[in-house]
TORKOL-4160 file (C-alpha; in steps of 0.2 Angstrom, whole numbers, padded with zeros to 4 digits, m for minus):
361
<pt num="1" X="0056" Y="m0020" Z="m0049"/>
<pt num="2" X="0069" Y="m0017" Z="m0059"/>
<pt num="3" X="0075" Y="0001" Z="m0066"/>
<pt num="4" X="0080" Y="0002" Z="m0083"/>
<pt num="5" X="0090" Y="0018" Z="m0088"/>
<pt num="6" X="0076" Y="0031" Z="m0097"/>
<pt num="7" X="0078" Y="0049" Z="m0102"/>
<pt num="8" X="0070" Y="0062" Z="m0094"/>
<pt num="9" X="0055" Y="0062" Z="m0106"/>
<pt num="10" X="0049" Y="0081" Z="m0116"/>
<pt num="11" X="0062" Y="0095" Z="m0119"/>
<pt num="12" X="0073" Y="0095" Z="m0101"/>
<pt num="13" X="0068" Y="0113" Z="m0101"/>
<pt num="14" X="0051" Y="0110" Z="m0099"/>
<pt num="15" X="0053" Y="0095" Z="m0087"/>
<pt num="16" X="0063" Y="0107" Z="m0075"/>
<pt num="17" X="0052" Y="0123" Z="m0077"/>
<pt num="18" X="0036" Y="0110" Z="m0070"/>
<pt num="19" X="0046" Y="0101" Z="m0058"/>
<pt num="20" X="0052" Y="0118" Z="m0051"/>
<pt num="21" X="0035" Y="0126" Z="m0051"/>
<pt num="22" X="0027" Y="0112" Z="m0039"/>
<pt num="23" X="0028" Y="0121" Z="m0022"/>
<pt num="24" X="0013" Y="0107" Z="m0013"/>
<pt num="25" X="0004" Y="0124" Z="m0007"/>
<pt num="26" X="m0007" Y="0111" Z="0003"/>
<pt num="27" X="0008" Y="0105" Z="0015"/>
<pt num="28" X="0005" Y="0105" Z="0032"/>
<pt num="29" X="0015" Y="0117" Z="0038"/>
<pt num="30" X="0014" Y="0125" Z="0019"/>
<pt num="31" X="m0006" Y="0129" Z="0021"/>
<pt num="32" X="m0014" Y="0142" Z="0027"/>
<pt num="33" X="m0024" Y="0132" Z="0039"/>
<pt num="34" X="m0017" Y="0131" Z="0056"/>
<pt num="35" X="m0029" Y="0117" Z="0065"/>
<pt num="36" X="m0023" Y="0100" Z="0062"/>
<pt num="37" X="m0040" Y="0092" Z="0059"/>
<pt num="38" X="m0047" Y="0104" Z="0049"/>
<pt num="39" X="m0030" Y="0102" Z="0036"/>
<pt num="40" X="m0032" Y="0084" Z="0039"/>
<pt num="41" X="m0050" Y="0087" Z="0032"/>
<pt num="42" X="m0047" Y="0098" Z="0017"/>
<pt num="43" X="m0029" Y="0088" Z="0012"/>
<pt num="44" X="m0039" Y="0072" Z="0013"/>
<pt num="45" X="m0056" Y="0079" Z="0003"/>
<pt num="46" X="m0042" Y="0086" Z="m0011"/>
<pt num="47" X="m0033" Y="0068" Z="m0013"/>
<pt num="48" X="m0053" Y="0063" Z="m0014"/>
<pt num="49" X="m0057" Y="0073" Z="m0028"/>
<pt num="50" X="m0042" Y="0069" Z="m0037"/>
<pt num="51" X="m0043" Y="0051" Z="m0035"/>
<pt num="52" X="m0058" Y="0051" Z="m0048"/>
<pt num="53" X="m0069" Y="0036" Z="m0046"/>
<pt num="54" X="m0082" Y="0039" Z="m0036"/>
<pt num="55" X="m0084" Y="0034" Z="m0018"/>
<pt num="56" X="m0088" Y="0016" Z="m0017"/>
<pt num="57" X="m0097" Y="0016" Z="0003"/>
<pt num="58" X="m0115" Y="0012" Z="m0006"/>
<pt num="59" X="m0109" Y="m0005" Z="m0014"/>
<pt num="60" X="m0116" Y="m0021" Z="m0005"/>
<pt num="61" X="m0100" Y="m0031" Z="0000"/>
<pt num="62" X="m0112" Y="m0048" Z="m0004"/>
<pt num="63" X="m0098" Y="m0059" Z="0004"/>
<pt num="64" X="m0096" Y="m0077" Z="m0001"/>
<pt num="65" X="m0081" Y="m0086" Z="0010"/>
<pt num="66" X="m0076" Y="m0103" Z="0005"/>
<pt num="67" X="m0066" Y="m0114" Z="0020"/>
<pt num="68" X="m0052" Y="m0119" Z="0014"/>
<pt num="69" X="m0050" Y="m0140" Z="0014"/>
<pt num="70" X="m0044" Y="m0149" Z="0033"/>
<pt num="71" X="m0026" Y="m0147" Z="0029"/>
<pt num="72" X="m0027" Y="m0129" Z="0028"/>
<pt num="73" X="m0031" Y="m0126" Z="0043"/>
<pt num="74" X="m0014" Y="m0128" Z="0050"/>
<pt num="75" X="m0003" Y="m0117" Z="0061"/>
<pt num="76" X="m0016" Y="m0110" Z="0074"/>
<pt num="77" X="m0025" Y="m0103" Z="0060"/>
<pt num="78" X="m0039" Y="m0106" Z="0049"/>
<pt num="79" X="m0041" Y="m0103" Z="0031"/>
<pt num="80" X="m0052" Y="m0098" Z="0019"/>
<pt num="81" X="m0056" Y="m0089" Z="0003"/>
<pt num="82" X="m0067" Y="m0074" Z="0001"/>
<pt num="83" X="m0076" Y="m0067" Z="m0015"/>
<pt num="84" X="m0083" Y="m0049" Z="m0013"/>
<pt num="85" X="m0089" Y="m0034" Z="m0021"/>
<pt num="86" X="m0075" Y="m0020" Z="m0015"/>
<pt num="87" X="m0085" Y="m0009" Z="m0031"/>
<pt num="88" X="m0099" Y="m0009" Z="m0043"/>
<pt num="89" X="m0090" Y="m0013" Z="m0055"/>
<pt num="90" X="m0086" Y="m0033" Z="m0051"/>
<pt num="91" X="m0080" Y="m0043" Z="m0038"/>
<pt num="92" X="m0064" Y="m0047" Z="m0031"/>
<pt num="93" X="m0056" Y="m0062" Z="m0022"/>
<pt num="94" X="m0044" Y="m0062" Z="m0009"/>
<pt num="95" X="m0039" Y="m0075" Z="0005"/>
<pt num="96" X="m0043" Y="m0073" Z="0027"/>
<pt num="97" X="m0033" Y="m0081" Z="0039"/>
<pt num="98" X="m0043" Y="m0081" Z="0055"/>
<pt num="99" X="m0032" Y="m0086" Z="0072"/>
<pt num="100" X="m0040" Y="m0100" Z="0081"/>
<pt num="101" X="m0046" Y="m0094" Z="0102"/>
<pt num="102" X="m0057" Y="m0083" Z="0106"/>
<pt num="103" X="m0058" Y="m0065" Z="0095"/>
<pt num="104" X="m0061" Y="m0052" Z="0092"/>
<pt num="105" X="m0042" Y="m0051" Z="0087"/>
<pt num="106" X="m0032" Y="m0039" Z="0080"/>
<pt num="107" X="m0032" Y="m0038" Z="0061"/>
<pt num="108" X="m0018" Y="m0034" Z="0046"/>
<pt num="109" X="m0023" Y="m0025" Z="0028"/>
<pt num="110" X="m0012" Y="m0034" Z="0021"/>
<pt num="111" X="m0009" Y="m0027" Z="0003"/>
<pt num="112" X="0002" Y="m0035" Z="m0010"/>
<pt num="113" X="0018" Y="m0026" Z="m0021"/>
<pt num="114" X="0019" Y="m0023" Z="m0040"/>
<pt num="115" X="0036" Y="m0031" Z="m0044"/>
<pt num="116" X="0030" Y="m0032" Z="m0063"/>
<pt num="117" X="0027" Y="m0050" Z="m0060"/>
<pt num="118" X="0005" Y="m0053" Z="m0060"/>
<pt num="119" X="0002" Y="m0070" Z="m0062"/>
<pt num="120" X="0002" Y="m0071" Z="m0043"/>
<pt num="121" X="m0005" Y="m0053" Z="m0032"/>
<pt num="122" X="m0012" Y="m0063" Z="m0012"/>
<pt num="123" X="m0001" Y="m0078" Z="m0017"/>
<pt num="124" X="0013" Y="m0066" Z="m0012"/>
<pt num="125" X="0008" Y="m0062" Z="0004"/>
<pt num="126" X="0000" Y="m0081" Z="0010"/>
<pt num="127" X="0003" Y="m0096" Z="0004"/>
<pt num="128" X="m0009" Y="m0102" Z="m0009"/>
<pt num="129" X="m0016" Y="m0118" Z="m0001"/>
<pt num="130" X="m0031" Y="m0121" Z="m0014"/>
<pt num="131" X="m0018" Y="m0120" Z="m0032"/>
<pt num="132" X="m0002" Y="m0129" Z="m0035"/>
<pt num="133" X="0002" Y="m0118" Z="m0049"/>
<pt num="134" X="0004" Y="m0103" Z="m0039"/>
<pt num="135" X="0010" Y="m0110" Z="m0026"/>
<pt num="136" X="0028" Y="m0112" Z="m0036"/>
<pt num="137" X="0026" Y="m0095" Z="m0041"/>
<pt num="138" X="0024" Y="m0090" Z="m0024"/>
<pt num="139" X="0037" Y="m0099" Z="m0017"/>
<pt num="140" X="0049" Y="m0091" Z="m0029"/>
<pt num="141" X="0043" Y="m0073" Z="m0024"/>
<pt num="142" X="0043" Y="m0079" Z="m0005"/>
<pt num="143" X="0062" Y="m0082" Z="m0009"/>
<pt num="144" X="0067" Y="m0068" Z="m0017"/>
<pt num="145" X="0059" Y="m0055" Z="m0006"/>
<pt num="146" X="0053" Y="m0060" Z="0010"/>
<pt num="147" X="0066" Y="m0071" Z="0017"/>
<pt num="148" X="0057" Y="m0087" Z="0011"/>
<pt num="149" X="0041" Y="m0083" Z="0022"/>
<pt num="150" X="0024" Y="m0078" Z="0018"/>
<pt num="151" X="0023" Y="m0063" Z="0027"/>
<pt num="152" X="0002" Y="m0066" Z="0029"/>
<pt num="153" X="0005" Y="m0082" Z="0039"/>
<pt num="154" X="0017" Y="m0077" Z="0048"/>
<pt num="155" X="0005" Y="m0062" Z="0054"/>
<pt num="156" X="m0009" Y="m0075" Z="0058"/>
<pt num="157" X="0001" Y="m0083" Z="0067"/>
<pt num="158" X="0006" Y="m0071" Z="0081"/>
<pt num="159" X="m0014" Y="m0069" Z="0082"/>
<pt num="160" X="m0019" Y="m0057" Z="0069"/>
<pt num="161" X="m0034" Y="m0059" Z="0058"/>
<pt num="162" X="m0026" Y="m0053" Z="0040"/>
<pt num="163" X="m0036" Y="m0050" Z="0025"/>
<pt num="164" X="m0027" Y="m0051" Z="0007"/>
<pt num="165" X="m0035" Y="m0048" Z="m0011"/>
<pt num="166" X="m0031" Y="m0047" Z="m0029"/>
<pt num="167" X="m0026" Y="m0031" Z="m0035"/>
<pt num="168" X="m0034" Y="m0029" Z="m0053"/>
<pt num="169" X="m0021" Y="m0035" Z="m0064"/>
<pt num="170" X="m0016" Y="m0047" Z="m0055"/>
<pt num="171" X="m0019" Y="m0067" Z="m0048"/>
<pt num="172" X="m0036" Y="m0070" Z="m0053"/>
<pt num="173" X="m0041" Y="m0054" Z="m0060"/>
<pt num="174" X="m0026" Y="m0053" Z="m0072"/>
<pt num="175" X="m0015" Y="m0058" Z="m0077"/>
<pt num="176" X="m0010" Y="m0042" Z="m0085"/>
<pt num="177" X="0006" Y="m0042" Z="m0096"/>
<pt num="178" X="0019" Y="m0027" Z="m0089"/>
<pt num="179" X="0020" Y="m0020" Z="m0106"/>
<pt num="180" X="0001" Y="m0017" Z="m0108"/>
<pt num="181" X="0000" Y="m0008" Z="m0091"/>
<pt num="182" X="0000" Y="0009" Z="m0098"/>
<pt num="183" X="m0014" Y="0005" Z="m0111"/>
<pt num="184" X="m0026" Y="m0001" Z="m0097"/>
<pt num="185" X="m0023" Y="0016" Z="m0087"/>
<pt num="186" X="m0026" Y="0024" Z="m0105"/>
<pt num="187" X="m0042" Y="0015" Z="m0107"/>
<pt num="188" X="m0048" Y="0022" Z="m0088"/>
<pt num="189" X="m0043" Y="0037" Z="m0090"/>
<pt num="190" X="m0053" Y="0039" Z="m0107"/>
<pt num="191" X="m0069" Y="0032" Z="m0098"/>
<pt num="192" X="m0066" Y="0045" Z="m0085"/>
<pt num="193" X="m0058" Y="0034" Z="m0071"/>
<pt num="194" X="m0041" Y="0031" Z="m0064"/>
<pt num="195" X="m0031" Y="0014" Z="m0063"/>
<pt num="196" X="m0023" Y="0020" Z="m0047"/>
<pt num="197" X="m0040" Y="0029" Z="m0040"/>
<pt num="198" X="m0049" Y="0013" Z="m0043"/>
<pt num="199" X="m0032" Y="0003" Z="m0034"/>
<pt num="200" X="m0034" Y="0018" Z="m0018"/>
<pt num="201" X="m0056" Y="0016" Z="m0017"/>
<pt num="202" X="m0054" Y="m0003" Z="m0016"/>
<pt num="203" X="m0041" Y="m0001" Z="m0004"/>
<pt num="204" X="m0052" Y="0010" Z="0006"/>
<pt num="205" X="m0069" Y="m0004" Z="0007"/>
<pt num="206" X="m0055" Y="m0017" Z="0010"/>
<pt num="207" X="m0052" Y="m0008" Z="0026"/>
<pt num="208" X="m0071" Y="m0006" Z="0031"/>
<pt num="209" X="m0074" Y="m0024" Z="0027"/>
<pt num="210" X="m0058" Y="m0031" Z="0038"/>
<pt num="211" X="m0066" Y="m0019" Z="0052"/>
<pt num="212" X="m0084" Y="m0024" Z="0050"/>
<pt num="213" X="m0080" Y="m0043" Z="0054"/>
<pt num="214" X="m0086" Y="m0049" Z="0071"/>
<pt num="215" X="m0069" Y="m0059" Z="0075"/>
<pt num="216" X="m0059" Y="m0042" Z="0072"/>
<pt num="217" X="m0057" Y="m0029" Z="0085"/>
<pt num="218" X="m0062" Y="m0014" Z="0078"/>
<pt num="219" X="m0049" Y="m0003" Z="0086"/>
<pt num="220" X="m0037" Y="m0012" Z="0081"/>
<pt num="221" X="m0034" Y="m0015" Z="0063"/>
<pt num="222" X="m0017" Y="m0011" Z="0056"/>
<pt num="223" X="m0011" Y="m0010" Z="0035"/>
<pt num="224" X="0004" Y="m0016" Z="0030"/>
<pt num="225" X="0013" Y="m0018" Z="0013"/>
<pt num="226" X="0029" Y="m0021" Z="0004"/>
<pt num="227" X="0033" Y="m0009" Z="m0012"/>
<pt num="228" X="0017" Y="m0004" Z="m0020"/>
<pt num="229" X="0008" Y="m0013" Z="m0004"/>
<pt num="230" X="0018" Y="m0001" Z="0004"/>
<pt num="231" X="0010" Y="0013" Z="m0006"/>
<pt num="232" X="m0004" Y="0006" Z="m0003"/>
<pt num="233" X="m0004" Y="0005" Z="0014"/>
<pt num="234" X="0001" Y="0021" Z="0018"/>
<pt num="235" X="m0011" Y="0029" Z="0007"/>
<pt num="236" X="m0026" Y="0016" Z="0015"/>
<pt num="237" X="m0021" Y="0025" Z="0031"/>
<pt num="238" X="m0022" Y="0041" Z="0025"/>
<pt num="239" X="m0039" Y="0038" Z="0017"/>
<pt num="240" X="m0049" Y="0028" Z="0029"/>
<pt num="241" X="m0051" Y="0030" Z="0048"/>
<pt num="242" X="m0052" Y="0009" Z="0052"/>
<pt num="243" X="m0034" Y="0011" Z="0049"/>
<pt num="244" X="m0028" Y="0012" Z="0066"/>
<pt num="245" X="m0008" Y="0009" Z="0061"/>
<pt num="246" X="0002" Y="0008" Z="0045"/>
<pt num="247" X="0020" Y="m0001" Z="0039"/>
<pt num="248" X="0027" Y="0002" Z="0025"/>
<pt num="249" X="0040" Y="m0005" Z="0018"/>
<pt num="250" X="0051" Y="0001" Z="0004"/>
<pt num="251" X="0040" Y="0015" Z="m0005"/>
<pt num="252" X="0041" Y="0033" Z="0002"/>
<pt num="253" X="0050" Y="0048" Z="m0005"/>
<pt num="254" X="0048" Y="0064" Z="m0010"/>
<pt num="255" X="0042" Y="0064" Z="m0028"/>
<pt num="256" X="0056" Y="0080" Z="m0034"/>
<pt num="257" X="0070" Y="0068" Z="m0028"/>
<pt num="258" X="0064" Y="0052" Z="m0034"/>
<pt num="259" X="0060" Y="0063" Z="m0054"/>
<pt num="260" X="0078" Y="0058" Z="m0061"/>
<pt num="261" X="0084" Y="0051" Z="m0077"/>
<pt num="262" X="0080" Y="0032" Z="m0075"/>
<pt num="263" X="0070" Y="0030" Z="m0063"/>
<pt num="264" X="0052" Y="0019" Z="m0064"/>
<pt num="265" X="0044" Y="0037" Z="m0062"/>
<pt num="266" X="0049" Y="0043" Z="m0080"/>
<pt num="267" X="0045" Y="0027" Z="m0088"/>
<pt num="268" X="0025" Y="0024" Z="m0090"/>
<pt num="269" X="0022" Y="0007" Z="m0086"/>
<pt num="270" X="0020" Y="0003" Z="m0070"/>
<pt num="271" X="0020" Y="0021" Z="m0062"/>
<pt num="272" X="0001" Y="0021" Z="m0067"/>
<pt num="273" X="m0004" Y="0012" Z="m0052"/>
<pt num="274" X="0002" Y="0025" Z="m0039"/>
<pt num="275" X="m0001" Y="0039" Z="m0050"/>
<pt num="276" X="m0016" Y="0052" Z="m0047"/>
<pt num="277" X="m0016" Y="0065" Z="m0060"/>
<pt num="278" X="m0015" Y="0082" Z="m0052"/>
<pt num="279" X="m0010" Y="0080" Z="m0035"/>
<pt num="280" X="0006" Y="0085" Z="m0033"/>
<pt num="281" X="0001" Y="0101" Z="m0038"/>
<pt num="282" X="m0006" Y="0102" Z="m0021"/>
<pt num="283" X="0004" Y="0090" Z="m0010"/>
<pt num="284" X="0020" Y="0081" Z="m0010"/>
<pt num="285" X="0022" Y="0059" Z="m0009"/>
<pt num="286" X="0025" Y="0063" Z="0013"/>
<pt num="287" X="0012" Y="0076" Z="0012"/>
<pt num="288" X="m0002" Y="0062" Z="0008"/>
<pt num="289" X="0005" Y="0050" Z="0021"/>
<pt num="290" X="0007" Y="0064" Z="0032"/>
<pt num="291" X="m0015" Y="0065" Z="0035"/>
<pt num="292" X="m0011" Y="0049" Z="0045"/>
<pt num="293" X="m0005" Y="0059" Z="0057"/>
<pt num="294" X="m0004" Y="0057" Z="0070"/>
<pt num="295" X="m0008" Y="0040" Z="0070"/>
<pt num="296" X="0006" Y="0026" Z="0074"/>
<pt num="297" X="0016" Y="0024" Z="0056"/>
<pt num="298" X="0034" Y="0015" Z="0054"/>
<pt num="299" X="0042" Y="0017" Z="0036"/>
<pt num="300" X="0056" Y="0006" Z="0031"/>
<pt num="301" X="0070" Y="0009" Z="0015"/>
<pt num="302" X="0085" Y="0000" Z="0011"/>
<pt num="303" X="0099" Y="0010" Z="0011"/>
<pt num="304" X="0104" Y="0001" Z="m0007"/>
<pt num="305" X="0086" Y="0000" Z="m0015"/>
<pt num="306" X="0090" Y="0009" Z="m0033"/>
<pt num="307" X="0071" Y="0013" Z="m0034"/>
<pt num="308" X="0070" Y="0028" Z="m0022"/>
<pt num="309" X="0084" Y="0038" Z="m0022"/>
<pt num="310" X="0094" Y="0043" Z="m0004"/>
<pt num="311" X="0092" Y="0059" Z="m0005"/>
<pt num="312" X="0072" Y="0056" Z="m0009"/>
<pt num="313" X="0071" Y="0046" Z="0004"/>
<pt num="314" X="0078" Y="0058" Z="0018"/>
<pt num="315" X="0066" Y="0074" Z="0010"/>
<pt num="316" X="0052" Y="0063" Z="0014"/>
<pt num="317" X="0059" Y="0057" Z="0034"/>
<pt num="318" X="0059" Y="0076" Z="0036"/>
<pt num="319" X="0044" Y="0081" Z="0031"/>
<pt num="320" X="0034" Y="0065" Z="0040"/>
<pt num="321" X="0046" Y="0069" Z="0057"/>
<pt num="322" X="0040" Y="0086" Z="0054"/>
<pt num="323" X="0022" Y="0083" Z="0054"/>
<pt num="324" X="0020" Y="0070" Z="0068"/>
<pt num="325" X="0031" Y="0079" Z="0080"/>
<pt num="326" X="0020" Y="0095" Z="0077"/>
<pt num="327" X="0005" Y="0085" Z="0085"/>
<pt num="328" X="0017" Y="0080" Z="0101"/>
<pt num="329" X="0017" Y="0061" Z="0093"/>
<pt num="330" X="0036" Y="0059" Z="0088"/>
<pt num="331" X="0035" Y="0043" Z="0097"/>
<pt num="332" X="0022" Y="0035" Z="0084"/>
<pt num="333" X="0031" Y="0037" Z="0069"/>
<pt num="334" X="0046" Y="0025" Z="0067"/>
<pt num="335" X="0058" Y="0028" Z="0052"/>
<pt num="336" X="0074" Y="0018" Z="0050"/>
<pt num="337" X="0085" Y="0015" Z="0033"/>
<pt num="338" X="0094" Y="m0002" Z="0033"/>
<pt num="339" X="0110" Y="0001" Z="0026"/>
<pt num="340" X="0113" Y="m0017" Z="0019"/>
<pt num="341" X="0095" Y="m0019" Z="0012"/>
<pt num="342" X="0090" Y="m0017" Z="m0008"/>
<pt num="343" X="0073" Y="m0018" Z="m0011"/>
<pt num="344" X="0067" Y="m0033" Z="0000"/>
<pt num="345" X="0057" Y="m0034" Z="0016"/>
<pt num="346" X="0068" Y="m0051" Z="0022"/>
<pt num="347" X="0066" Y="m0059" Z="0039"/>
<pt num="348" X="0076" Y="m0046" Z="0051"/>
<pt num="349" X="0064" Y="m0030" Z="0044"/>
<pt num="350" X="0048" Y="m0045" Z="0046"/>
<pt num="351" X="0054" Y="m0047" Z="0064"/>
<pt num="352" X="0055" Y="m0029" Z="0067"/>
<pt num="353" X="0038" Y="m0024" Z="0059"/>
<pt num="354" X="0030" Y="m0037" Z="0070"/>
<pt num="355" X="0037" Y="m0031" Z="0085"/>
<pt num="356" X="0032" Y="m0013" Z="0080"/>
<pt num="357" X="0016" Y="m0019" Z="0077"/>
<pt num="358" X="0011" Y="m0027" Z="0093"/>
<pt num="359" X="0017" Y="m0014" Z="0103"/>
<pt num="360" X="0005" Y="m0001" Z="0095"/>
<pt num="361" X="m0011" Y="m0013" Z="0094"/>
């Protein structure tokens, strides 16, 4: 999560001729279509196209869930792992906390950040009850970003199912090394997929699956994430109508502000993850969030996060203000900056989110 200094890569002439040229003609507001849904349709069917890999609704989940021994089942919850096919090209393992009473419950997507460290992915979000290994890892990433919880129990609970899986790359489908990031999107790319379409699709199924479980209510099924899980989880919301809420926390801005000379943007790497060749020739970072609308969303920055840039920050609030209070739903979108915060999501923002989230499930 760090942010070396970089130069702005190509002639700066040419950087600043494309950057200038990117007016995101498929902004609401921008667009020539003046329904809401029928924008909602045509943004959402262009960030589709562009995300490469094929839609993934077809695949067989072929579930396999493995409770996790007596002594995990502590804290009003129970615990168990869960191995399933999210695509056709493998399967994925990921962890469910189930509250204990009488469902169906409320539910949390629950998607994991980047933070260039993947020997761990779920393990940062729940506490891994079934390794030891991990679990020091864990801990040390509990301590460093989240206040010393695990954000995942905490949301089971206060009663919420919460789903968590291995991105690929990382826990057990990694782990991959930060510096051969780039050559694994390379590889996709060459074969005709995308890193971060394939990250975006299995998002997507993640979201029908959690919403396809008898204990889960439904209608109420929320996504929330830290970093890139708050990429993620604004982007799941975006894509797939089980979403019913999103949180994100530390990862919105507009993409012109957040372009500057040493920034993770410029660099390879890890921008891979989050980056969809094309789209912002049609629509900005808020734009793609903005298809949400006008469904209850809350996005978090700290004021002192040296990845997103103020000023990037404030161009996305605008637009995303704009959009939501068009549809008469100012009220569902929450933004807030926190001042004193870098790039974290401690106990004070957890509390918060939690709050937020009860009051629009």
């Amino acid at each position: 999560m760090t942010s070396p200094s970089a130069p702005v890569p190509g002639p700066p002439g040419l950087h600043h001729v494309l950057k200038d040229d990117l007016t995101f003609p498929l902004a609401w507001g921008t667009s020539p279509v003046r329904d809401f849904d029928a924008w909602r349709r045509a943004a959402r069917g262009k960030v589709e196209d562009l995300l490469v890999v094929d839609d993934q609704a077809g695949t067989p989940y072929a579930p396999e869930f493995a409770a996790g021994p007596a002594g995990a089942q502590e804290d009003g919850c129970a615990r168990e792992s869960v191995t399933l096919s999210l695509t056709r090209y493998g399967r994925t393992r990921g962890v469910l906390l189930t509250p204990r009473g009488a469902g169906p419950f409320p539910a949390v997507l629950l998607l994991h950040d980047h933070g260039s460290r993947f020997d761990i992915g779920k393990e940062k979000c729940v506490r891994p009850w079934y390794d030891d290994t991990r679990l020091a890892s864990a801990e040390q990433w509990a301590a460093r970003y989240f206040g010393g919880r695990f954000v995942g129990d905490e949301l089971a609970r206060r009663g919420y199912v919460v789903l968590c899986l291995d991105a690929l790359g990382w826990g057990e489908r990694g782990p991959l090394a930060y510096e051969r990031q780039q050559e694994l999107a390379s590889n996709l790319f060459h074969l005709g997929s995308s890193l971060a379409g394939l990250h975006a699709r299995e998002d997507q199924r993640a979201a029908a699956f959690l919403a396809g479980l008898d204990r889960v209510d439904a209608r109420r099924v929320a996504a929330l994430g830290f970093s890139m899980g708050g990429y993620r989880a604004w982007q799941v919301a975006a894509l797939s109508d089980h979403i019913a809420a999103a949180a994100s926390v530390c990862w919105m801005t507009g993409l012109k502000d957040m372009m500057v000379p040493g920034n993770n943007t410029l660099r390879g790497q890890s921008a891979f993850h989050m980056l969809h060749p094309g789209l912002t020739r049609h629509l900005d970072i808020p734009d793609v969030a903005s298809i949400a609308a006008p469904r209850p969303m809350l996005f978090f920055h700290g004021g002192l996060d040296p990845l997103f840039p103020a000023d990037g920050v404030r161009t996305a609030y605008d637009k995303l203000r704009a959009v939501w209070r068009s549809q008469d739903a100012g009220h569902r979108l929450r933004l807030k900056t926190w001042p004193d915060r870098g790039h974290v999501f401690d106990d004070a923002m957890q509390d918060e989110v939690y709050a937020w989230l009860a009051s629009v499930l």
